[in-house]
mmCIF file of the N, C-alpha and C atoms, coordinates in Angstrom:
data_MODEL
# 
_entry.id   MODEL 
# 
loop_
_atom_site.group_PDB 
_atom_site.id 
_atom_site.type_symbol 
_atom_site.label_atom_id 
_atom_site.label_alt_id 
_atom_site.label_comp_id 
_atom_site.label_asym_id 
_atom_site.label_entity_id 
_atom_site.label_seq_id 
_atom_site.pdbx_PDB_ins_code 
_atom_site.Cartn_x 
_atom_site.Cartn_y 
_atom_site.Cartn_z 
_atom_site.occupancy 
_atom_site.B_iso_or_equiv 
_atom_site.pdbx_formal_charge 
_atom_site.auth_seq_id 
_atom_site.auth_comp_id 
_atom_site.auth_asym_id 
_atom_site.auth_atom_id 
_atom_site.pdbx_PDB_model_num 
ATOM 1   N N  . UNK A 1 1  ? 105.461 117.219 47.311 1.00 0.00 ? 1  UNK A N  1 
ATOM 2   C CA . UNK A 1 1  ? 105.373 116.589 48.615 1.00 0.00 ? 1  UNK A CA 1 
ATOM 3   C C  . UNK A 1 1  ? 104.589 117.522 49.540 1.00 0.00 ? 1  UNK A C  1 
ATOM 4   N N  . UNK A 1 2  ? 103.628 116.884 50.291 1.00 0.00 ? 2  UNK A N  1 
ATOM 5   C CA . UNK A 1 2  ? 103.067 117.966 51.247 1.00 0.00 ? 2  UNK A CA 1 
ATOM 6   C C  . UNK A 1 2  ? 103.588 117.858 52.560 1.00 0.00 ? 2  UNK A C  1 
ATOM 7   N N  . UNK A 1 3  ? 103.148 119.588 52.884 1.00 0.00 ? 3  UNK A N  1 
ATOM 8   C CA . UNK A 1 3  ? 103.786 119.792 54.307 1.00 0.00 ? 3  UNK A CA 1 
ATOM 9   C C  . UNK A 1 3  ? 102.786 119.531 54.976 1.00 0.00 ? 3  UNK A C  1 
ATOM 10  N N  . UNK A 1 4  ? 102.770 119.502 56.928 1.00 0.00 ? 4  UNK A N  1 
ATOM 11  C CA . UNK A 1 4  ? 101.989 119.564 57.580 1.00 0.00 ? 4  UNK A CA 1 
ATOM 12  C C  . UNK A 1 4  ? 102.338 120.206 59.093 1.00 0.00 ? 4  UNK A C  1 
ATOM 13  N N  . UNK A 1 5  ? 101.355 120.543 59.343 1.00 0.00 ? 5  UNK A N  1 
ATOM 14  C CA . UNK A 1 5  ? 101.289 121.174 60.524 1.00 0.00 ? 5  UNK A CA 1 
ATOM 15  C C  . UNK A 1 5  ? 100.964 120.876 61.784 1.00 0.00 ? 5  UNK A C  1 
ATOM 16  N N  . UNK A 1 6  ? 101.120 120.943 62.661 1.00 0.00 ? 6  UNK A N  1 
ATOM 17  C CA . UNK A 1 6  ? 100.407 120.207 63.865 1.00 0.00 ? 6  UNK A CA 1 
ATOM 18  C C  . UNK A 1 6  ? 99.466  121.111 64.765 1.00 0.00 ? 6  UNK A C  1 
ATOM 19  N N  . UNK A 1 7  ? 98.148  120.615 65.555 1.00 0.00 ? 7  UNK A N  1 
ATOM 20  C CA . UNK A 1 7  ? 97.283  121.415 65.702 1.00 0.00 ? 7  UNK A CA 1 
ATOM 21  C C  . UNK A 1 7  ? 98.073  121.749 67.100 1.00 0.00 ? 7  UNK A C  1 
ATOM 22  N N  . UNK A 1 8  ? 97.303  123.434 67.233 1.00 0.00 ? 8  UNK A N  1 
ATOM 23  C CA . UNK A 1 8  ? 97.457  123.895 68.515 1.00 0.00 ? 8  UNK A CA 1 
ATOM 24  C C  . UNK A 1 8  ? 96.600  122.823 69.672 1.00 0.00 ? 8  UNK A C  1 
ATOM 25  N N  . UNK A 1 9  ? 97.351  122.942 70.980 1.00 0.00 ? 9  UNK A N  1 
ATOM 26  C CA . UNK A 1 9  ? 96.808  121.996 71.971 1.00 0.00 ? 9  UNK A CA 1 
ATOM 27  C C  . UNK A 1 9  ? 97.243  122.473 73.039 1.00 0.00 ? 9  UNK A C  1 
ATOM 28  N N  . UNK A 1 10 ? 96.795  122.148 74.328 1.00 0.00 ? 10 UNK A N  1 
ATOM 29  C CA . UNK A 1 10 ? 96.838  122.892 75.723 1.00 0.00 ? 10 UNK A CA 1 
ATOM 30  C C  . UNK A 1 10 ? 97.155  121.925 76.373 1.00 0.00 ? 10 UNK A C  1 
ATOM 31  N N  . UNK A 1 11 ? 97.918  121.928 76.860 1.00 0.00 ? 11 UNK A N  1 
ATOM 32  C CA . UNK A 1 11 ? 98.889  120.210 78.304 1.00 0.00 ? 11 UNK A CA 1 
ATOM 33  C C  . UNK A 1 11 ? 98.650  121.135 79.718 1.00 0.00 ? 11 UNK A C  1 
ATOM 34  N N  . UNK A 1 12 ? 98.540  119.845 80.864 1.00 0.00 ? 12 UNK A N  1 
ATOM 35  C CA . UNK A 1 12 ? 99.130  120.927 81.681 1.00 0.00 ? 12 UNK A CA 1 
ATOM 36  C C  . UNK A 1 12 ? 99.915  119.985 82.225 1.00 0.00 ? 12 UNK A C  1 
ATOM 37  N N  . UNK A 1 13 ? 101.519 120.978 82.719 1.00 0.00 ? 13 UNK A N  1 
ATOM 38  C CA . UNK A 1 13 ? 102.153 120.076 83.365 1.00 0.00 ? 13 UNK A CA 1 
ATOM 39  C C  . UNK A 1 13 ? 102.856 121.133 84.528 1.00 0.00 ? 13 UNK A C  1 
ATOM 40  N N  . UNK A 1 14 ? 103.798 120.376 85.017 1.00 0.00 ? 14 UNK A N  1 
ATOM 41  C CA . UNK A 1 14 ? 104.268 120.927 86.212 1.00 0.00 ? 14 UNK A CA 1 
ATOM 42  C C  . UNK A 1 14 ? 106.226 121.082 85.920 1.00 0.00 ? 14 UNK A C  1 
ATOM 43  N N  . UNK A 1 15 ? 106.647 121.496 86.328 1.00 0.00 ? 15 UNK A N  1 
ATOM 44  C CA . UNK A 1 15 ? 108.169 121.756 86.169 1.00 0.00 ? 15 UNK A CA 1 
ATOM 45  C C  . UNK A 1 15 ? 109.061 120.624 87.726 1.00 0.00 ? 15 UNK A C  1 
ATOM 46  N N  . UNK A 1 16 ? 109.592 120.058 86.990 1.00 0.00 ? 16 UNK A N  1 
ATOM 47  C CA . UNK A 1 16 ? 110.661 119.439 87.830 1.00 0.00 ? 16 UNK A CA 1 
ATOM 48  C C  . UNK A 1 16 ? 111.995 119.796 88.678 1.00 0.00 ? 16 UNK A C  1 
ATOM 49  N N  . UNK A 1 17 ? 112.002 120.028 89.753 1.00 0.00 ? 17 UNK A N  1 
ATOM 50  C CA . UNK A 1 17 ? 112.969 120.744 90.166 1.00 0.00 ? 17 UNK A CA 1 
ATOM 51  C C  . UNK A 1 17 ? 113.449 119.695 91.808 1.00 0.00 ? 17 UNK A C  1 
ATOM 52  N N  . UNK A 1 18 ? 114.460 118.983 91.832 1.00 0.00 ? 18 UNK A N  1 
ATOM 53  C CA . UNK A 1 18 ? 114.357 118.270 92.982 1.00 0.00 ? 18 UNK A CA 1 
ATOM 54  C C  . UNK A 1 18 ? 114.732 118.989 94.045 1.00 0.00 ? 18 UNK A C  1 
ATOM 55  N N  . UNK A 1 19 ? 114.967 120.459 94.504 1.00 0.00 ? 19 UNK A N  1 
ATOM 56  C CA . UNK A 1 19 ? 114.927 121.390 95.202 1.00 0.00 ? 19 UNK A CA 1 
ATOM 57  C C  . UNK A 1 19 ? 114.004 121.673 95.927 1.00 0.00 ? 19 UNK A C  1 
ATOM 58  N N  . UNK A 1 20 ? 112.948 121.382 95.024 1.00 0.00 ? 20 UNK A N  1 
ATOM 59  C CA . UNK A 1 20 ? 111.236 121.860 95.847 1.00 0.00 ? 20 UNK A CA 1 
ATOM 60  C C  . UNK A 1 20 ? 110.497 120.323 96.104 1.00 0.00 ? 20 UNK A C  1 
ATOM 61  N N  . UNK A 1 21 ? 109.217 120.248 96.531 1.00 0.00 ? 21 UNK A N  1 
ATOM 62  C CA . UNK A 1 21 ? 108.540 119.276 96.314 1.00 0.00 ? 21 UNK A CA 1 
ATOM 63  C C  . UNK A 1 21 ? 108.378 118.118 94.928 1.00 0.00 ? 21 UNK A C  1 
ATOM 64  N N  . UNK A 1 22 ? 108.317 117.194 95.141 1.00 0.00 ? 22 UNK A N  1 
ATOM 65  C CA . UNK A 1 22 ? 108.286 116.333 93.599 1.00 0.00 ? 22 UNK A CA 1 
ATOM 66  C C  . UNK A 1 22 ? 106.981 116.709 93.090 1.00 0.00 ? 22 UNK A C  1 
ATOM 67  N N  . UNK A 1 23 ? 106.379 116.912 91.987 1.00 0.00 ? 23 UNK A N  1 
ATOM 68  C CA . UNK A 1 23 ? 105.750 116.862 91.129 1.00 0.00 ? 23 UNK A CA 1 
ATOM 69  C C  . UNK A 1 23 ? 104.634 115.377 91.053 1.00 0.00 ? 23 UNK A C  1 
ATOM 70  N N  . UNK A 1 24 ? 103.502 115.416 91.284 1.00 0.00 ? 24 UNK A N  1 
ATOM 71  C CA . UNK A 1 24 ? 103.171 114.357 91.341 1.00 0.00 ? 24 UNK A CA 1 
ATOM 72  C C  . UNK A 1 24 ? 103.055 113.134 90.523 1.00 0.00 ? 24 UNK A C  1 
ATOM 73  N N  . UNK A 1 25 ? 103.200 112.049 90.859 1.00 0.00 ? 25 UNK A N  1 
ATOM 74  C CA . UNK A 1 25 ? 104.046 110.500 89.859 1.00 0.00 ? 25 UNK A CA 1 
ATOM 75  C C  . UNK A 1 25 ? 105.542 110.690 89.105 1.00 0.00 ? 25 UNK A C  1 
ATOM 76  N N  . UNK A 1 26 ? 106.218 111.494 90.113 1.00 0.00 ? 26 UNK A N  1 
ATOM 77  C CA . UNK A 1 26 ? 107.675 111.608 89.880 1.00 0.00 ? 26 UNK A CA 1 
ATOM 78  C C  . UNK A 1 26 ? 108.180 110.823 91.402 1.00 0.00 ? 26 UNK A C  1 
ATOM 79  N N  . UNK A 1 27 ? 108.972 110.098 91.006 1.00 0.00 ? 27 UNK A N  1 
ATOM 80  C CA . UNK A 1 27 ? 109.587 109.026 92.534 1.00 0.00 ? 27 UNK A CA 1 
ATOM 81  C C  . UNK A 1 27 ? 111.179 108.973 92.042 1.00 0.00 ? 27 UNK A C  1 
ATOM 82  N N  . UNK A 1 28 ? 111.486 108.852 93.384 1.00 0.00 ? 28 UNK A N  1 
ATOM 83  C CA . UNK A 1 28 ? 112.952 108.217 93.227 1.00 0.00 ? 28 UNK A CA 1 
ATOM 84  C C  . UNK A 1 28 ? 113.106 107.091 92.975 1.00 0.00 ? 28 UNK A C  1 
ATOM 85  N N  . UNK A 1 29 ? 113.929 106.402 92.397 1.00 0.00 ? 29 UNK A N  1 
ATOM 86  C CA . UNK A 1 29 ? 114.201 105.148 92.189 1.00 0.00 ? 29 UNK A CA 1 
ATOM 87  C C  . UNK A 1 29 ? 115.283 104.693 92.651 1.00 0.00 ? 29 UNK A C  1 
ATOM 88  N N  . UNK A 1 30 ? 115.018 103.431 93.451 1.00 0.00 ? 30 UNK A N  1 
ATOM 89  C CA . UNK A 1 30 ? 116.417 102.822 94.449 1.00 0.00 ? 30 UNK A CA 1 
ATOM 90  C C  . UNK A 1 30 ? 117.433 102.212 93.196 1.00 0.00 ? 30 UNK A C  1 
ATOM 91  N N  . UNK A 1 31 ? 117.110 101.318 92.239 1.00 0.00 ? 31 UNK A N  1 
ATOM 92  C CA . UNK A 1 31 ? 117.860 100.879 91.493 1.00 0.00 ? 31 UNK A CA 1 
ATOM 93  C C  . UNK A 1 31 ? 118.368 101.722 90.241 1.00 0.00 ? 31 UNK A C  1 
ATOM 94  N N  . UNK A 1 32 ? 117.692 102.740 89.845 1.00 0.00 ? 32 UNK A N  1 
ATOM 95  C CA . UNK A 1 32 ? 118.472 103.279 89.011 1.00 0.00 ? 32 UNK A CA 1 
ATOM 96  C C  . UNK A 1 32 ? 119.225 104.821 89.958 1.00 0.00 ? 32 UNK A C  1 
ATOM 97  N N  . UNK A 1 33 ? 119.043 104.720 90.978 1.00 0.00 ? 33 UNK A N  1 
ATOM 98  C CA . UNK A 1 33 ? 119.522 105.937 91.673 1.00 0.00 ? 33 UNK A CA 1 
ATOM 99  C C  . UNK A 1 33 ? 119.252 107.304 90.659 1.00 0.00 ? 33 UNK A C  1 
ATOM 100 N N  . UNK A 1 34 ? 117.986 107.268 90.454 1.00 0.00 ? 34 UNK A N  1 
ATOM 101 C CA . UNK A 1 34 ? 117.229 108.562 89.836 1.00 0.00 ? 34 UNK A CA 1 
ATOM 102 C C  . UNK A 1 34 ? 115.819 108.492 90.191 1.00 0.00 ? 34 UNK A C  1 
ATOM 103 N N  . UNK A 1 35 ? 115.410 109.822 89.360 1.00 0.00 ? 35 UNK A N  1 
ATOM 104 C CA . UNK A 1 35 ? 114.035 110.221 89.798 1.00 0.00 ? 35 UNK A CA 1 
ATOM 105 C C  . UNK A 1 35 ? 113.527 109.723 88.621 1.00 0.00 ? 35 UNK A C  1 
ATOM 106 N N  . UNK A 1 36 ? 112.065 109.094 88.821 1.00 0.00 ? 36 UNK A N  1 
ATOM 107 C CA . UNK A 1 36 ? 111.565 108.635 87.128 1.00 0.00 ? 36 UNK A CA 1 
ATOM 108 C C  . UNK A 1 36 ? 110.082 109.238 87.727 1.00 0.00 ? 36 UNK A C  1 
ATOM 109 N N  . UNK A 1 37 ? 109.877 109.077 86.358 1.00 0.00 ? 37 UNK A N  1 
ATOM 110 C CA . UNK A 1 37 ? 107.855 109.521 86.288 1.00 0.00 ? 37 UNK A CA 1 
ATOM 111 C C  . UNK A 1 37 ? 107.289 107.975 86.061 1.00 0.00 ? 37 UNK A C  1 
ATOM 112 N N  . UNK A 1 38 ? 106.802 107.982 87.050 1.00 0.00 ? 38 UNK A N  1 
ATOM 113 C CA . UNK A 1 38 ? 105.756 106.846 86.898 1.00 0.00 ? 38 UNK A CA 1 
ATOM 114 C C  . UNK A 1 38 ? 104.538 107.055 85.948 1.00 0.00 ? 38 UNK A C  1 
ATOM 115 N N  . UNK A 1 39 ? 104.059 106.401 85.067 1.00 0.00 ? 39 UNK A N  1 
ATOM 116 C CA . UNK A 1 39 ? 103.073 105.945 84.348 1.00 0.00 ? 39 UNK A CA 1 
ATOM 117 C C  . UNK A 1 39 ? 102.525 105.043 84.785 1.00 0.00 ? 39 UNK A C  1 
ATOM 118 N N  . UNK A 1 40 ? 101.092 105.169 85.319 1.00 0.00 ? 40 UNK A N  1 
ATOM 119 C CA . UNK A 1 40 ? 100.499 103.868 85.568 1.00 0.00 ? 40 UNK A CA 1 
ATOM 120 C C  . UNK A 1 40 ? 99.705  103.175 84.907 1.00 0.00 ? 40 UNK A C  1 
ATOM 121 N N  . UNK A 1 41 ? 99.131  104.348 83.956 1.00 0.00 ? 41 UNK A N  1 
ATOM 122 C CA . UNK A 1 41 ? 98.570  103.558 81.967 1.00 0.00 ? 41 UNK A CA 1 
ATOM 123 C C  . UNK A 1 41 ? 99.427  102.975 81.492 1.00 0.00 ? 41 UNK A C  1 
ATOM 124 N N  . UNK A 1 42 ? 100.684 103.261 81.352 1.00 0.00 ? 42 UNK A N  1 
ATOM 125 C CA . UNK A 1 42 ? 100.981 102.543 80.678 1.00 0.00 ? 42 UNK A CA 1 
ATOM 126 C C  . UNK A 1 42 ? 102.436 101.709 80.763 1.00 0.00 ? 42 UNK A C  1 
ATOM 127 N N  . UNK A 1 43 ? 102.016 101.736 82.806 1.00 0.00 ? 43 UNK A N  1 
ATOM 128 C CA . UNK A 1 43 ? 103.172 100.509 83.157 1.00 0.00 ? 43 UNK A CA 1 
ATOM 129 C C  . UNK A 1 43 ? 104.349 100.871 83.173 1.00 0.00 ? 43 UNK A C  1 
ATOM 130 N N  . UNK A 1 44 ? 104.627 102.487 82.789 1.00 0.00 ? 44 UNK A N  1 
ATOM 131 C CA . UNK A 1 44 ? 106.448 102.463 82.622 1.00 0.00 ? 44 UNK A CA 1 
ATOM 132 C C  . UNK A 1 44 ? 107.025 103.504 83.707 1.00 0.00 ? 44 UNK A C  1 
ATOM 133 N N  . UNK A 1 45 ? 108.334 103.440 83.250 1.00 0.00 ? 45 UNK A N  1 
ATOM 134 C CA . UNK A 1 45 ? 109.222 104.417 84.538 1.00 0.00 ? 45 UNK A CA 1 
ATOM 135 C C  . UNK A 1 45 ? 110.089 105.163 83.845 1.00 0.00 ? 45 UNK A C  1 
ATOM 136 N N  . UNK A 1 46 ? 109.876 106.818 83.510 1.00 0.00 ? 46 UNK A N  1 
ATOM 137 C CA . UNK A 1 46 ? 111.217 107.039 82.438 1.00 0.00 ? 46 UNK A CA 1 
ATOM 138 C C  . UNK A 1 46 ? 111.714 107.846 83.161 1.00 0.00 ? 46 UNK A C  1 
ATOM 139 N N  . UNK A 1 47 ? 113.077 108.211 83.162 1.00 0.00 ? 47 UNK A N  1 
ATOM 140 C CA . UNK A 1 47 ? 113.787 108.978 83.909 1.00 0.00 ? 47 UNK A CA 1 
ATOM 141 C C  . UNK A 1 47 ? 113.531 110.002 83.308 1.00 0.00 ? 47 UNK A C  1 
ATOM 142 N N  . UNK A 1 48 ? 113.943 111.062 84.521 1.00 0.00 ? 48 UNK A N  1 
ATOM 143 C CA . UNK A 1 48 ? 113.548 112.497 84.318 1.00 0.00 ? 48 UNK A CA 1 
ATOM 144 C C  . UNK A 1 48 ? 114.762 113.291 85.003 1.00 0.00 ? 48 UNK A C  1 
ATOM 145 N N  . UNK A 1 49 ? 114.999 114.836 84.043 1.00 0.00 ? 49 UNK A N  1 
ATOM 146 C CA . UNK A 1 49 ? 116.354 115.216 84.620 1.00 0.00 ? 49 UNK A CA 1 
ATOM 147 C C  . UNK A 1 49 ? 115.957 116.833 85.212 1.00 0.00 ? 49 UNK A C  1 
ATOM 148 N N  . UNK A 1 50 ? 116.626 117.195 86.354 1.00 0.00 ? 50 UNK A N  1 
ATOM 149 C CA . UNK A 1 50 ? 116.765 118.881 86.365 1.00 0.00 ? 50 UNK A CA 1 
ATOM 150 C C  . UNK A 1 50 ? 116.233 119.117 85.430 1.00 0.00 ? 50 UNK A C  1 
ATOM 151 N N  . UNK A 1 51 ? 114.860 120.161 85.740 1.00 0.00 ? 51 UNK A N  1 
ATOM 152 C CA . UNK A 1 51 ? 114.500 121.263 85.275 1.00 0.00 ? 51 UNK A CA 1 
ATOM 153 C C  . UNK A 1 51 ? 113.324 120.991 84.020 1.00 0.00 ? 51 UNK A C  1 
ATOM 154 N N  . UNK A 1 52 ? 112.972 119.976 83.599 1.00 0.00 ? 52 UNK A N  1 
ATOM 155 C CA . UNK A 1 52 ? 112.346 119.308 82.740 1.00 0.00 ? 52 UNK A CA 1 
ATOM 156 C C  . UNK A 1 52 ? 111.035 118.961 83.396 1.00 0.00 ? 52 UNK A C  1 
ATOM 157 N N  . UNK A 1 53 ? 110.097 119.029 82.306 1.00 0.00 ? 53 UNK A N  1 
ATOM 158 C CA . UNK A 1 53 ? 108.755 119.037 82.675 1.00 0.00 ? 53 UNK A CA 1 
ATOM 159 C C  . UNK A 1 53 ? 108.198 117.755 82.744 1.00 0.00 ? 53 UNK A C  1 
ATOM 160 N N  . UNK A 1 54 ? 106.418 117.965 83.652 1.00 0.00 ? 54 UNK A N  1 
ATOM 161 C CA . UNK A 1 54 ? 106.190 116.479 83.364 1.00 0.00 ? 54 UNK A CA 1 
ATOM 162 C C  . UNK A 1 54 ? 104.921 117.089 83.137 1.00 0.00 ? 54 UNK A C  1 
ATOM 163 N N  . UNK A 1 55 ? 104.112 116.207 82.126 1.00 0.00 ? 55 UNK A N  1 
ATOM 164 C CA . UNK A 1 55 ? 103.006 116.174 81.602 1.00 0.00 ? 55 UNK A CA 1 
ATOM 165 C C  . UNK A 1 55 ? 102.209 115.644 82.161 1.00 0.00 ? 55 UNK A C  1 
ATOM 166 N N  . UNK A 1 56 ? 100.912 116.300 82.489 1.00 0.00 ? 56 UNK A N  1 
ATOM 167 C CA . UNK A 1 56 ? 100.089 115.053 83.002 1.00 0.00 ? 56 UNK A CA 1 
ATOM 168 C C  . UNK A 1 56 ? 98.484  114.919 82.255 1.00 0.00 ? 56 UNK A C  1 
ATOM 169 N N  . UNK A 1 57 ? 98.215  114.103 81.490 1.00 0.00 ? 57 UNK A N  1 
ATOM 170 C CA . UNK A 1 57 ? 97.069  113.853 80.955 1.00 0.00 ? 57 UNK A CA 1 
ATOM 171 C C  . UNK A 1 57 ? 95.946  113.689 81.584 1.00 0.00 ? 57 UNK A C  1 
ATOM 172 N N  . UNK A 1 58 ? 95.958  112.728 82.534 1.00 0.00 ? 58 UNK A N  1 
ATOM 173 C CA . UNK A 1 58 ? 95.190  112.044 83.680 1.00 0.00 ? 58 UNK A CA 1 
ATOM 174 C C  . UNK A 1 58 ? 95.915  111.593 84.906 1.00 0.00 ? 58 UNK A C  1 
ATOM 175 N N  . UNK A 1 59 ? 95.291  111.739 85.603 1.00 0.00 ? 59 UNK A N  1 
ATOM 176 C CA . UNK A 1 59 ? 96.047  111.025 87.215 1.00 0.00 ? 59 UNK A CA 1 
ATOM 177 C C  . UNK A 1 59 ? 97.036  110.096 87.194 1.00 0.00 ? 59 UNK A C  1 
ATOM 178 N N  . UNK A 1 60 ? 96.868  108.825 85.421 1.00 0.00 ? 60 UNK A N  1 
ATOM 179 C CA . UNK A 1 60 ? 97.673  107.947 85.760 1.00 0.00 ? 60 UNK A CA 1 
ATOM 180 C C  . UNK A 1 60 ? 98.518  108.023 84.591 1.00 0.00 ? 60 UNK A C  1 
ATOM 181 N N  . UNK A 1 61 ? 98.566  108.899 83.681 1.00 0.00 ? 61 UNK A N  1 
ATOM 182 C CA . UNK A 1 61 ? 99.371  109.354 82.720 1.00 0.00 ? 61 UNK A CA 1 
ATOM 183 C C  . UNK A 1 61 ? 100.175 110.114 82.483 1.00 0.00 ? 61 UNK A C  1 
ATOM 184 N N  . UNK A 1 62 ? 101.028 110.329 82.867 1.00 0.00 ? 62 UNK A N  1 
ATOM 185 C CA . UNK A 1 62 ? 102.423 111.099 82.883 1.00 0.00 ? 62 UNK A CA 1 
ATOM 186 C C  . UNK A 1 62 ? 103.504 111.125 82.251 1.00 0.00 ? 62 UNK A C  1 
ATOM 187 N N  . UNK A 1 63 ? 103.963 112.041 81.637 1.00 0.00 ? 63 UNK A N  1 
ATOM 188 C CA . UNK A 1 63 ? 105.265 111.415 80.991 1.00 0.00 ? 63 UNK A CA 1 
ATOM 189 C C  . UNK A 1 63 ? 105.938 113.365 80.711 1.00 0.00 ? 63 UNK A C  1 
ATOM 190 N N  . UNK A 1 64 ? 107.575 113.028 80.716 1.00 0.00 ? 64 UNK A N  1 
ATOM 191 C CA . UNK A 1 64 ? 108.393 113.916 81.135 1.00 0.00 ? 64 UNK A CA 1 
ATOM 192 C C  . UNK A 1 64 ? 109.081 114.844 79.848 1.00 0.00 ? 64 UNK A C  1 
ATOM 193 N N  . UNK A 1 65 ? 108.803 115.729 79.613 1.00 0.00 ? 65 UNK A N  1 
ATOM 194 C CA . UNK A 1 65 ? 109.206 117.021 78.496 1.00 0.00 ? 65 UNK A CA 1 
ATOM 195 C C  . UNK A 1 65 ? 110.287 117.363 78.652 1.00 0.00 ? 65 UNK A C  1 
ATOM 196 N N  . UNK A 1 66 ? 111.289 117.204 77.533 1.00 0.00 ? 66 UNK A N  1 
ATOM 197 C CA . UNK A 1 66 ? 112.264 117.827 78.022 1.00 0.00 ? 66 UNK A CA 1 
ATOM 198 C C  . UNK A 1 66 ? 112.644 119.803 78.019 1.00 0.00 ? 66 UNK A C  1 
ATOM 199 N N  . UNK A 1 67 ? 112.866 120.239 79.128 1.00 0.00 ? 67 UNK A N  1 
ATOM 200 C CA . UNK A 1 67 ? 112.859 121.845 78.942 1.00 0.00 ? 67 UNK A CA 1 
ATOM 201 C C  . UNK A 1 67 ? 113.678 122.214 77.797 1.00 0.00 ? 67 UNK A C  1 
ATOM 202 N N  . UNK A 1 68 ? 114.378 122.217 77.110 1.00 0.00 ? 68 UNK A N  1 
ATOM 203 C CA . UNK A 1 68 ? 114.472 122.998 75.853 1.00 0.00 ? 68 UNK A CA 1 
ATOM 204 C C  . UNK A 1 68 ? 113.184 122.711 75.018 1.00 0.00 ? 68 UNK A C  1 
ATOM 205 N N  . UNK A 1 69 ? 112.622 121.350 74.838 1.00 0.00 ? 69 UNK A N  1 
ATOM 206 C CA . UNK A 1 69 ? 111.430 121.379 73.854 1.00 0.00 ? 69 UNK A CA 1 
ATOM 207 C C  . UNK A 1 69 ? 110.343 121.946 74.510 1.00 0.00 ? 69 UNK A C  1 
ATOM 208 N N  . UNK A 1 70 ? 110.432 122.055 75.457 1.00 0.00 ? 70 UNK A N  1 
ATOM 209 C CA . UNK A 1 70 ? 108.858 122.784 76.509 1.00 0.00 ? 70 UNK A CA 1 
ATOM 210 C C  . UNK A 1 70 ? 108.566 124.325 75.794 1.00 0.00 ? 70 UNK A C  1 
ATOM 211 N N  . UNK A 1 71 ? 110.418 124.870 76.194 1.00 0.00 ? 71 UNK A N  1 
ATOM 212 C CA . UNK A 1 71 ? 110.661 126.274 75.719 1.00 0.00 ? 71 UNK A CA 1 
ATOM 213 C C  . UNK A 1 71 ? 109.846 126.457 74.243 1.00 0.00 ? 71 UNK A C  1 
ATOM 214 N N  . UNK A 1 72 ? 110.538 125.768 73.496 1.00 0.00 ? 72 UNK A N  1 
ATOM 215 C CA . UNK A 1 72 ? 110.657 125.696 72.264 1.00 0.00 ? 72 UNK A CA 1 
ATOM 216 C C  . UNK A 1 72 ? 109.112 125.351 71.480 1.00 0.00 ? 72 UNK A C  1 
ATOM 217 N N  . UNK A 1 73 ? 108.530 125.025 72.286 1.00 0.00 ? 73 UNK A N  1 
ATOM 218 C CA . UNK A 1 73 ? 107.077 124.760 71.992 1.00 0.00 ? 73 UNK A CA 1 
ATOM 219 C C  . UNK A 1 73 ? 105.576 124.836 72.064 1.00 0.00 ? 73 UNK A C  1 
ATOM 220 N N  . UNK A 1 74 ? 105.737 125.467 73.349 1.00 0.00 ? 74 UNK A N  1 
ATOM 221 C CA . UNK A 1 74 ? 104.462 125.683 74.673 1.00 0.00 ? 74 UNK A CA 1 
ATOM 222 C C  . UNK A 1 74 ? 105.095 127.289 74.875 1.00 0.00 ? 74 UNK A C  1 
ATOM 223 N N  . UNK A 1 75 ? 103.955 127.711 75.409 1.00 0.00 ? 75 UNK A N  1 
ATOM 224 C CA . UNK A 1 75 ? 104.425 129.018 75.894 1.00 0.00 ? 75 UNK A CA 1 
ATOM 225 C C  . UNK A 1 75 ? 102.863 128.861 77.228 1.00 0.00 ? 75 UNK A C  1 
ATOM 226 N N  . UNK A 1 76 ? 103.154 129.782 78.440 1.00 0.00 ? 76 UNK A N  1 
ATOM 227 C CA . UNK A 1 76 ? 101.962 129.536 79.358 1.00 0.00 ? 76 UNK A CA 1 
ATOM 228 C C  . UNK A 1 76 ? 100.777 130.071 78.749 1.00 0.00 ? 76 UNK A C  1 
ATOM 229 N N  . UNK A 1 77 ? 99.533  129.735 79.303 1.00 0.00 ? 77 UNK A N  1 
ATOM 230 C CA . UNK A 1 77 ? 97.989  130.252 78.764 1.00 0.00 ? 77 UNK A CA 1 
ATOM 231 C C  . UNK A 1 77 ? 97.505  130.548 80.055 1.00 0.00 ? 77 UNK A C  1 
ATOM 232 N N  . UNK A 1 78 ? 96.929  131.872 79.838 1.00 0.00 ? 78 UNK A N  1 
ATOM 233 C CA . UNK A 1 78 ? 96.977  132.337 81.263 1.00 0.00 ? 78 UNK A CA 1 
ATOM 234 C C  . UNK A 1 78 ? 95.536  132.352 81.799 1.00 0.00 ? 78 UNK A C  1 
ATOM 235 N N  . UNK A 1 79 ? 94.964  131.270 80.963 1.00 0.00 ? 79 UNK A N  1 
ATOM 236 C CA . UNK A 1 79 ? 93.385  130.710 81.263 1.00 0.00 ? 79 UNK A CA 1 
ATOM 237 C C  . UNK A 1 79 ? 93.623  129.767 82.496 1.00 0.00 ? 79 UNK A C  1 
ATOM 238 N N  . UNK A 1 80 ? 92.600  129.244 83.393 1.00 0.00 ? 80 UNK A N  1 
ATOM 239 C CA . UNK A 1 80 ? 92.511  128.638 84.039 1.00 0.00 ? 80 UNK A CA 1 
ATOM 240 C C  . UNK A 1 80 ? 91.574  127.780 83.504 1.00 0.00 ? 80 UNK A C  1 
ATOM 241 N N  . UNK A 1 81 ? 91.760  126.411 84.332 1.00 0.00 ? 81 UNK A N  1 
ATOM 242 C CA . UNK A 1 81 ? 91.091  125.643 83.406 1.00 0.00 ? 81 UNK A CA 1 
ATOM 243 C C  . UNK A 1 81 ? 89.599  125.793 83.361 1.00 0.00 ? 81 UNK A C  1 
# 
């Protein structure tokens, strides 16, 4: 059976903290009384918790990491873009 690997890749995202400023296409939500990340590619709203990251691909693509897998996976690159 073969194994595989996954290629190295560079995200940039921002850290969630509802203490500080929101993160941009992170909103509160009146009906679920939480904060979600808006996606506007692709139409959706996923909730997002303390301390957990959000990804952002493009302006309208977003979607939310959870911080143990951030830890666990990414480490910072201290390139600018």
């Amino acid at each position: 059976m073969p194994f595989f690997v996954s290629k190295p890749k560079r995200i940039e995202a921002v850290q969630f903290n509802n203490n500080h400023d929101l993160p941009p296409g992170v909103e509160w939500d009146d009906t679920e009384y939480d904060y979600v990340v808006v996606n506007k590619l692709h139409n959706s709203r996923i909730k997002i918790f303390q301390d957990d990251w959000v990804r952002v691909d493009n302006p309208n693509d977003r979607y939310p990491i959870d911080k143990d897998y951030m830890e666990q996976n990414y480490m910072l690159d201290g390139r600018q873009k």
